[in-house]
LUMDREN-620515 format. One line per 8 residues: number of its first residue (from 1); their letters; for each residue x, y, z of C-alpha. Coordinates in steps of 0.05 Angstrom, whole numbers, plus 5000, padded with zeros to 4 digits. Example, Ala and Ser with C-alpha at 12.3 -4.5 7.8 and 13.67 -1.06 7.14 Angstrom:
<sites>
1	as	5246,4910,5156 | 5273,4979,5143;
</sites>
This chain:
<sites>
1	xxxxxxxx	2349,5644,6489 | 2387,5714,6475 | 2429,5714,6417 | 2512,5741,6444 | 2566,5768,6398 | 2635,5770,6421 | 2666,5819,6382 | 2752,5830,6403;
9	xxxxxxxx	2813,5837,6369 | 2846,5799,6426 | 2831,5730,6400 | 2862,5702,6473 | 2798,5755,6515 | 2747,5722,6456 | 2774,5649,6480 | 2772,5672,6556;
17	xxxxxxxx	2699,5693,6558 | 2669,5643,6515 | 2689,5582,6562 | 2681,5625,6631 | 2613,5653,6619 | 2565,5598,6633 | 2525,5623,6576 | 2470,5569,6573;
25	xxxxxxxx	2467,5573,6648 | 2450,5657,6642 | 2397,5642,6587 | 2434,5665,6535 | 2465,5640,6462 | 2533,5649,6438 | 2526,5660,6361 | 2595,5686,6349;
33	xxxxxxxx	2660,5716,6366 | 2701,5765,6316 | 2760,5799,6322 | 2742,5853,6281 | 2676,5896,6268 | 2673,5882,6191 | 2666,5816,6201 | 2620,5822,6264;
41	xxxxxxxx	2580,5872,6224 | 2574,5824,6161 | 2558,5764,6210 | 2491,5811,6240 | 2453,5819,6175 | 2440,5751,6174 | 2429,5736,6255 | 2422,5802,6286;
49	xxxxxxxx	2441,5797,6362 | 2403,5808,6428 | 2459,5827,6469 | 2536,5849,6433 | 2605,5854,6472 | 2655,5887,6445 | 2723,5921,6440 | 2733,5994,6409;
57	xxxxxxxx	2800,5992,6386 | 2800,5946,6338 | 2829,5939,6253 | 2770,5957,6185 | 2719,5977,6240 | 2723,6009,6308 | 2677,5980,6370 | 2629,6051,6354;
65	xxxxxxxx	2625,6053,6291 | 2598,5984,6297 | 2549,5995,6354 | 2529,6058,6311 | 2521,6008,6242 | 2477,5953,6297 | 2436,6011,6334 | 2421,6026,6255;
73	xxxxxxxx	2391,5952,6248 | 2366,5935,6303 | 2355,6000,6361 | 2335,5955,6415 | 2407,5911,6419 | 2435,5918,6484 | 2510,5934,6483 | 2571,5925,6527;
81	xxxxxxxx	2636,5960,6511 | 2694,5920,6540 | 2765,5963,6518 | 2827,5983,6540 | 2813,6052,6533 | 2788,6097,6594 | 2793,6159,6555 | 2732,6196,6571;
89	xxxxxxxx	2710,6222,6497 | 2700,6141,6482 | 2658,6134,6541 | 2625,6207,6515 | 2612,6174,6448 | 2579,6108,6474 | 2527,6147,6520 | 2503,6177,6464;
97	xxxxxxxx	2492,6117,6430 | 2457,6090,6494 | 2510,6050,6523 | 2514,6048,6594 | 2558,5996,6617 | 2639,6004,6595 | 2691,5950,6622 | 2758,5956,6626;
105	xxxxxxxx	2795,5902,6602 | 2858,5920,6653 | 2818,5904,6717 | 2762,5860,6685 | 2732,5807,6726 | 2692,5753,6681 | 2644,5745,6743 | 2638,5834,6732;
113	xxxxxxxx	2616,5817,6659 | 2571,5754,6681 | 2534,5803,6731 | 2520,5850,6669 | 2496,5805,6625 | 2450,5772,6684 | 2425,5845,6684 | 2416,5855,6607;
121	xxxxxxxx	2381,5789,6604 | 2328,5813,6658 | 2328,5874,6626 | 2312,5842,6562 | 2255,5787,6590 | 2224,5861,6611 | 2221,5895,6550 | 2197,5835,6518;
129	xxxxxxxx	2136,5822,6570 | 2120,5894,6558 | 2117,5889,6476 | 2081,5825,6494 | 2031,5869,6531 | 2034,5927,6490 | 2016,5872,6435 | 1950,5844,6477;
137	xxxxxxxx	1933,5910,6490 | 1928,5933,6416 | 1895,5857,6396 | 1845,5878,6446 | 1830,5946,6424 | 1827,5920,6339 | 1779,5857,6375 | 1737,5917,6400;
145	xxxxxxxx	1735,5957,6340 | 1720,5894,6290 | 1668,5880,6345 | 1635,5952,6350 | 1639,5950,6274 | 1605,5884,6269 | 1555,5910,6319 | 1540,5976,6271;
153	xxxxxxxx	1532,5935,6207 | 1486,5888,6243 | 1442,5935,6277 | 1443,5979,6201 | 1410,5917,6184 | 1365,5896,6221 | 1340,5940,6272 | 1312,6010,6253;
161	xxxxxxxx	1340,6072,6239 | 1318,6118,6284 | 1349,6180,6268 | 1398,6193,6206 | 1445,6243,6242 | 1460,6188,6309 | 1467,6142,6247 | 1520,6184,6210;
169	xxxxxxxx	1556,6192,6278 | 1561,6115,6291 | 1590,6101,6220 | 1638,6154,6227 | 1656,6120,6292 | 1672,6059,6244 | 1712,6097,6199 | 1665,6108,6151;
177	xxxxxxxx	1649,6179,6134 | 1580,6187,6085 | 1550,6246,6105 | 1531,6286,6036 | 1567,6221,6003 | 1539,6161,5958 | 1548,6093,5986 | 1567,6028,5940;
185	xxxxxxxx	1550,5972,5979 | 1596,5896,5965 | 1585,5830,5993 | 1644,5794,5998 | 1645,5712,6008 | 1699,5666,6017 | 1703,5606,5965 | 1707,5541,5985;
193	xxxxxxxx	1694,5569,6057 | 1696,5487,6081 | 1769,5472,6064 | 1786,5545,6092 | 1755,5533,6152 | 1788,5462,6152 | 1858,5491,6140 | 1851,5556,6194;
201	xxxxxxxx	1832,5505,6248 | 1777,5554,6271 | 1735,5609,6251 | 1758,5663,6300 | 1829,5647,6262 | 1796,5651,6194 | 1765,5714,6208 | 1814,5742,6236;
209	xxxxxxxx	1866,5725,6177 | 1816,5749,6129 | 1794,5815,6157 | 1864,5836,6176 | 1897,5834,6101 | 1826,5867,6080 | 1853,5923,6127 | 1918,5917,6105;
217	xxxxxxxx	1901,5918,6031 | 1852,5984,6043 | 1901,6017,6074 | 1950,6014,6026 | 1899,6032,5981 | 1887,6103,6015 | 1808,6104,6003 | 1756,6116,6039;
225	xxxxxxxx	1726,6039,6040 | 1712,6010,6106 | 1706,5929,6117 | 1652,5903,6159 | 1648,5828,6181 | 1583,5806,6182 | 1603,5726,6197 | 1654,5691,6190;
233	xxxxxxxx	1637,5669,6112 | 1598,5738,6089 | 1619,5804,6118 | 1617,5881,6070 | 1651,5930,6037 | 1622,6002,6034 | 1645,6048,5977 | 1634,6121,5991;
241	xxxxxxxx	1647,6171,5933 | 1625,6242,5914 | 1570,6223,5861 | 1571,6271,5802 | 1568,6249,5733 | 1643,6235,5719 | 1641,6182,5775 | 1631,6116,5763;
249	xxxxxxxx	1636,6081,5822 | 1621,6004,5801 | 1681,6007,5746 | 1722,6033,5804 | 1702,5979,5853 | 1718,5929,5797 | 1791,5953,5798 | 1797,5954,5874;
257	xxxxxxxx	1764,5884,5883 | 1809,5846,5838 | 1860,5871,5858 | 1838,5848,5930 | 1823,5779,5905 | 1892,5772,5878 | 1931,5796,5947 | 1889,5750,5985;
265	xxxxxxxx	1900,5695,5937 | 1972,5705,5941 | 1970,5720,6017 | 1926,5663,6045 | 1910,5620,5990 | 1845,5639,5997 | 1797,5662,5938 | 1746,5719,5945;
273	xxxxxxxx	1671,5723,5907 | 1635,5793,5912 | 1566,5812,5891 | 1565,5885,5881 | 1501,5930,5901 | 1466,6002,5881 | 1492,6059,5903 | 1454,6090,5962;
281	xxxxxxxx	1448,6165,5997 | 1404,6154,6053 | 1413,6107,6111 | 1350,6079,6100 | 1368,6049,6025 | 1436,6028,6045 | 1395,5987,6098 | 1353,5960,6041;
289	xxxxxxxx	1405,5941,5996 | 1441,5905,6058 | 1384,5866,6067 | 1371,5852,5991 | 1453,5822,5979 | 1443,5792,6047 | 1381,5750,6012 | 1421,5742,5944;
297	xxxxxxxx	1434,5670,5971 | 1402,5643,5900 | 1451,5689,5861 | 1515,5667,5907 | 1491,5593,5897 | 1508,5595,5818 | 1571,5638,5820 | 1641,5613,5801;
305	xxxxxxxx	1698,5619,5845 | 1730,5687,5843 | 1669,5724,5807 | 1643,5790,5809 | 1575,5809,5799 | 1524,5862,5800 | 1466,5838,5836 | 1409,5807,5796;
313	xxxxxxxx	1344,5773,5815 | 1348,5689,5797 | 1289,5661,5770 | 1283,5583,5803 | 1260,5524,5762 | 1205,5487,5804 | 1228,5428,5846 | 1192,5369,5804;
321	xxxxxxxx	1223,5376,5749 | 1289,5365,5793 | 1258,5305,5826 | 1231,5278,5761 | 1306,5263,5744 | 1311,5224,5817 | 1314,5162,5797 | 1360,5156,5734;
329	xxxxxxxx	1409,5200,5777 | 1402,5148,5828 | 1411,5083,5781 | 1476,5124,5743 | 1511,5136,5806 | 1494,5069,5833 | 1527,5036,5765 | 1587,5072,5772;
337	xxxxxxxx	1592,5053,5841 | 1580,4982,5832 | 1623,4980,5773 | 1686,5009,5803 | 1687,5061,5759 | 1739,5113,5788 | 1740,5146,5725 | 1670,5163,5716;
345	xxxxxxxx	1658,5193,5781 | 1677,5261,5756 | 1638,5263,5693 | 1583,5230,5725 | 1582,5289,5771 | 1593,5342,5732 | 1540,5316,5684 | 1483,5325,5740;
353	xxxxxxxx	1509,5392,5770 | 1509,5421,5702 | 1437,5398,5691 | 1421,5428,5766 | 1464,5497,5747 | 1428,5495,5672 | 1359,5490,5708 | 1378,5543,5774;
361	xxxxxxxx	1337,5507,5821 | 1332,5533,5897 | 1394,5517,5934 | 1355,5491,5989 | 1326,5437,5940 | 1386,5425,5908 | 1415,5405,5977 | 1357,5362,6002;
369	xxxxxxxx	1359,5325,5933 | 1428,5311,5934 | 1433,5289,6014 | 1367,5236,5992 | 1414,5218,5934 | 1477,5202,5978 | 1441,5164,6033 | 1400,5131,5979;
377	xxxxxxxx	1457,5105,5950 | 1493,5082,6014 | 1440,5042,6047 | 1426,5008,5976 | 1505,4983,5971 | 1500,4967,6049 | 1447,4921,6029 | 1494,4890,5979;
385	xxxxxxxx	1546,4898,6028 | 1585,4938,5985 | 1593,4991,6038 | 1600,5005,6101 | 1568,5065,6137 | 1625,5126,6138 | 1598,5186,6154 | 1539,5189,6196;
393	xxxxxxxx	1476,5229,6164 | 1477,5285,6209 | 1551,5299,6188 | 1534,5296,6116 | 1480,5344,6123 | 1524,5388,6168 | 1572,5393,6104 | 1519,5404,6056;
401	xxxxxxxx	1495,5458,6095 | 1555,5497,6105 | 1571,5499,6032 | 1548,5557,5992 | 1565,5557,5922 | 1545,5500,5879 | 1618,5499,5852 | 1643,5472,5923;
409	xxxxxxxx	1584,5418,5926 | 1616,5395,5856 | 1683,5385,5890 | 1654,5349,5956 | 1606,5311,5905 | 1667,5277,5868 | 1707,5270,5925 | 1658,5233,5964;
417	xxxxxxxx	1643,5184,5898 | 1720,5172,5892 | 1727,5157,5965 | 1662,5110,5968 | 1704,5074,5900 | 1767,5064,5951 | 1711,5037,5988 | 1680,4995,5947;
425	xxxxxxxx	1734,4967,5916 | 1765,4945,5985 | 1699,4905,6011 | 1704,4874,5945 | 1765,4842,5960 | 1756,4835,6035 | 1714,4775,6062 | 1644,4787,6080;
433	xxxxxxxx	1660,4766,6156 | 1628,4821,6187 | 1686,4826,6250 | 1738,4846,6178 | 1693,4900,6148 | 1679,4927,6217 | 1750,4933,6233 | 1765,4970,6169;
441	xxxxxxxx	1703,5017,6197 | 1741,5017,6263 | 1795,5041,6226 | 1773,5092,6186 | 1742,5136,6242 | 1798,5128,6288 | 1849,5152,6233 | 1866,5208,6275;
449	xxxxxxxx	1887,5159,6338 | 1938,5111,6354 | 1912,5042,6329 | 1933,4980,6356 | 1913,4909,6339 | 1900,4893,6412 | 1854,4949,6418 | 1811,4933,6352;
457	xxxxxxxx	1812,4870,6372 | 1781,4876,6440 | 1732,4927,6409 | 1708,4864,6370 | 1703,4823,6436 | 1758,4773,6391 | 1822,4737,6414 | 1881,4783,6384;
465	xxxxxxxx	1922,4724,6354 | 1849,4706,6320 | 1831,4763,6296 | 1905,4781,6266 | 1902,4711,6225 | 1828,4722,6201 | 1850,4799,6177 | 1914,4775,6143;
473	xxxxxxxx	1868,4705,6109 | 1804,4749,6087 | 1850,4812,6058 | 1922,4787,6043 | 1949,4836,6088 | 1970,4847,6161 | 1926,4890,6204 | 1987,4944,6216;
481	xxxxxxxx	2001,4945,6142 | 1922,4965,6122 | 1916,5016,6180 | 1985,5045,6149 | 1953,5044,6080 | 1890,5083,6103 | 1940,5136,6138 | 1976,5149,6084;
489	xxxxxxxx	1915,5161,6045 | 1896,5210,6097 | 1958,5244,6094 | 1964,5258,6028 | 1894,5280,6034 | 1918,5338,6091 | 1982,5346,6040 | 1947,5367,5986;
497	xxxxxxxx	1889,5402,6016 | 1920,5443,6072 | 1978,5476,6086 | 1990,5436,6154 | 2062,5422,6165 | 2095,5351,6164 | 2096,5345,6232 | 2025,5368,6255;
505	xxxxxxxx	1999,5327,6204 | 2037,5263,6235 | 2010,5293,6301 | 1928,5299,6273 | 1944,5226,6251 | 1962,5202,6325 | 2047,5201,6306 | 2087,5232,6372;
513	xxxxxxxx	2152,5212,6338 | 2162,5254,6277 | 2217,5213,6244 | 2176,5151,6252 | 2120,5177,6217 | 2161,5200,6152 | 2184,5137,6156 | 2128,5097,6154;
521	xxxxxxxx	2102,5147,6103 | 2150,5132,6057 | 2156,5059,6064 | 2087,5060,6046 | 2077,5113,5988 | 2154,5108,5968 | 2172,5171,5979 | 2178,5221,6041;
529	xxxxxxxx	2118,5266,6058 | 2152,5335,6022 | 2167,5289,5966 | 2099,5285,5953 | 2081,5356,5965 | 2136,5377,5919 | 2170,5405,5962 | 2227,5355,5972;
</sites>
C-alpha cells in the first residue's frame, strides 16, 4: 500500500477526510494527519510518504515550504494542495514545485479528492512498474556484461590467442585497458565455499552477491582492476600498472586485497583467500600464468582461511606413507566413537589433519583416504549396531569433493564425528528392535517435513497405537517428543550456521505456523529461537 499524510490546520477537514476516504479500499495507507508542517515535516524523516495532502496556510510551516522541505527528501512524492486560498501566485509557486492538482477547500467534494488520489495511486503503480523495468533492464545488461566477461577470461584461457591487437580490443571491451601496461594476475577463492553456498540458497545468488560488492569495492577504489568470474568458487583479479622501477605492484595488491577481504567479511560474512601471480606484458604469459593459478589446486589445498600468497610450486609426499597410517587412524577414531567420547573428536581430528597438512599429500589422496576412513568406520559400528546409515556414500563424496581447502575438511571432519557421537550415544540407549532405530532413521532424513506418528508408523507396516507404546518402552520418550528433540538440534544447527531468519528456518523444518514453532522451540531448548542466537 501507499503511505498518505494529512497535513491541515483545520483539525475538523483532518477528521472529515480520514473517515470519508475509503483509504484501504483506494490502496492506500493513512500514516498520519498534522495540523501543522513542523510536525508533518518531523513525522517524514522517519516514514517518508507516497502521496501528501495538505493545506498552505497553516502556523511554524506553510503548506510550500513543506512540499519544498519533502520534494528535498524524497522528489518522487506526489502532492495535493487542498487550501483556502485561490490566489494565483500560490498556485504559481506549487507548479513550480510540480504540483498539479490544487483543491479548494470552499467547494471541496471528498468524492473530488477520492478521484485524485484514485489517479495518483495509478499514477504511482506506473512509475513503479517502470523502475521495476528500468531495474530488469539494467540486471540484464550487468548479467550480460559478467557473462561476456566470463566468456573473455575463459576463452584467455583456454583457447588460443590468435592475434594480440583483437585481444587488447576484447579486454578493453571488459574494462580492462593493458595495452603498453603490466598485468598482475590474482586468484580469488571463497572460504568455506560449502556453508556459503548452504546459506545463499544457490550459486547464481552467491555469485552474484560476491561479484557485485567486488564491483562495488573497485569502484570505490578508482583503479584500474577489473574482476572476472571464472565459477562460482574461483573467479580473477587483473592488476594493470605502468611497470618502471618505483612500482611495486604485489605490495600494492597486498593493500587492496585486504582491504577487500575485510569489506566482504563485514558485508556478507563471507571470507576471501587469494593466490597472487607474476606480472605479465604479453597476452600470451598472462594466458600462462592463468593457467598455472588455475592448477595451484595443491597450493589452495594447504592455505588458511583469509591468506594471501604468492604462488609457489608444492612438493607432495607419496601416498603410502599416508596409507601406512590407515589403520591406527581407523582403530583411534573407532575408540572414540565407541567410547562416547564427545570431547575427543576434535583433537582426534585435528591430530590427523595436522599429520596430513605436516606431510602435504595430494588433495585428491587426502580425499579418497578420508571418504575409505568414514565409510570404514560406519559399516564397522553398523555391524555393532552402533549406527545407523545417515548419509548415503554418494552424498559424502559429493561434500568431500566440493571442499577445497583442507581447513574446511577439518570443520566437516569434527562435525560429522560429533554428530555420529549424538548418534551413537542414542542407539545406545534405544532398544535394538530394528522398527525403533529405523524410525529414528525415518526421522532424521525427513527433518525438513511434517512428521507424524501415523505416517512413520505405516512406513513401518506397524499398528500406530503399537508402535507409539514400543517407542515410548525401548527409549523413555514419546515419539513427538524425540522428533522435537532432533528439530531443535537442527535448528540450532541453521541458527548458528546461517543467517536464515526465524521463520524460514521453522519453514525448512516443515513449521507453517510461526508461533507454534518458537514455541515448541523453546519448550524444548528453554529458551526462544533469538534467545539462542543472541539476539533476544
Amino acid at each position: 500500500m501507499y503511505k498518505v499524510m494529512l497535513v491541515d490546520d483545520d483539525y475538523p477537514v483532518l477528521e472529515l477526510l480520514s473517515e470519508v476516504i475509503p483509504w484501504e479500499q483506494l490502496g492506500l495507507e493513512l500514516v498520519g494527519q498534522y495540523e501543522n508542517g513542523a510536525v508533518a515535516l518531523e513525522a517524514a524523516q522517519t516514514q517518508l510518504p507516497d502521496i501528501i495532502v495538505t493545506d498552505i496556510g497553516m502556523p511554524r510551516m506553510n503548506g510550500i515550504e513543506l512540499i519544498r522541505a519533502i520534494k528535498e527528501l524524497q522528489p518522487a512524492t506526489h502532492v495535493v494542495i487542498l487550501t483556502c486560498h485561490s490566489e494565483f501566485h500560490y498556485a504559481q509557486q506549487a507548479m513550480k514545485l510540480n504540483v498539479q492538482d490544487y483543491l479548494l477547500k470552499d467547494t471541496l467534494d471528498p468524492e473530488d479528492l477520492r478521484r485524485l488520489l484514485e489517479q495518483h495511486k495509478r499514477k504511482l503503480d506506473e512509475e513503479h512498474n517502470s523502475m521495476e523495468n528500468q531495474q530488469k533492464l539494467r540486471n540484464m545488461v550487468n548479467r550480460n556484461k559478467e557473462r561476456h566477461k566470463e566468456s573473455f577470461i575463459r576463452a584467455t584461457i583456454h583457447e588460443p590467442i590468435l592475434t594480440e591487437q583483437l585481444w587488447f580490443e576484447d579486454a578493453a571491451a571488459c574494462g580492462l585497458e593493458l595495452k603498453d601496461r603490466v598485468c598482475l594476475p590474482i586468484a580469488c577463492y571463497i572460504d568455506g565455499q560449502r556453508l556459503a553456498r548452504q546459506r545463499f540458497v544457490t550459486d547464481d545468488v552467491l555469485r552474484f552477491a560476491v561479484n557485485n560488492i567486488l564491483e562495488e569495492i573497485l569502484a570505490s577504489e578508482g583503479k584500474d582492476t577489473v574482476h572476472f568470474t571464472y565459477d562460482v568458487l574461483r573467479s580473477f583479479l587483473l592488476i594493470p600498472s605502468g611497470g618502471g622501477i618505483k612500482s611495486n605492484p604485489y605490495d600494492e595488491a597486498v593493500l587492496l586485497l585486504k582491504r577487500i577481504q575485510s569489506m566482504v567479511q563485514a558485508t556478507l560474512k563471507i571470507q576471501l583467500s587469494f593466490i597472487i601471480g607474476q606480472t605479465c606484458i604479453r597476452p600470451i604469459e598472462l594466458k600462462h600464468e592463468l593457467m598455472e593459478l588455475l592448477g595451484s589446486a595443491g597450493q589452495r589445498f594447504y592455505m588458511s582461511s583469509q591468506s594471501i600468497q604468492k604462488k609457489t610450486p608444492v612438493a607432495f609426499t607419496e601416498e603410502s606413507v599416508l596409507y601406512s597410517s590407515y589403520d591406527d587412524a581407523v582403530n583411534g577414531f573407532r575408540e572414540m566413537l565407541i567410547e562416547g567420547n564427545g570431547a575427543a573428536a576434535r583433537p582426534v581430528v585435528t591430530e590427523w589433519i595436522d599429520f596430513i597438512k605436516s606431510r602435504h599429500f595430494r588433495p585428491e589422496t587426502v580425499k579418497d583416504w578420508l571418504l575409505k576412513l568414514v565409510l570404514d568406520l560406519k559399516l564397522k559400528l553398523q555391524a555393532m549396531q552402533l549406527f545407523r546409515n545417515h548419509f548415503s556414500v554418494e552424498i559424502l563424496h559429493r561434500e568431500l569433493l566440493e571442499m577445497d581447502t583442507l581447513e574446511e575438511i577439518k570443520q566437516w571432519m569434527i562435525h560429522f564425528f560429533e554428530s555420529s557421537l549424538v548418534i551413537v550415544e542414542g542407539v545406545k540407549v534405544l532398544s535394538k528392535r530394528t522398527e525403533v532405530l529405523d524410525a529414528c532413521q525415518y526421522v532424521s532424513l525427513h527433518l525438513n517435513k511434517k512428521i507424524s506418528l501415523d505416517e512413520v508408523a505405516e512406513h513401518l507396516y506397524m499398528n500406530p497405537s503399537y508402535f507409539s507404546r514400543l517407542f515410548k518402552k525401548e527409549t523413555g520418550e514419546t515419539f513427538i517428543e524425540y522428533v522435537n528433540r532432533m528439530k531443535v538440534a537442527r535448528a540450532k544447527e541453521l541458527l548458528d550456521q546461517t543467517n536464515l531468519s526465524v521463520a524460514k528456518i521453522g519453514e525448512t523444518l516443515g513449521y507453517e505456523n510461526h508461533s507454534y514453532f518458537i514455541k515448541m522451540f523453546k519448550s524444548v531448548a528453554g529458551m526462544t529461537p533469538n534467545e539462542y542466537r543472541g539476539e533476544g
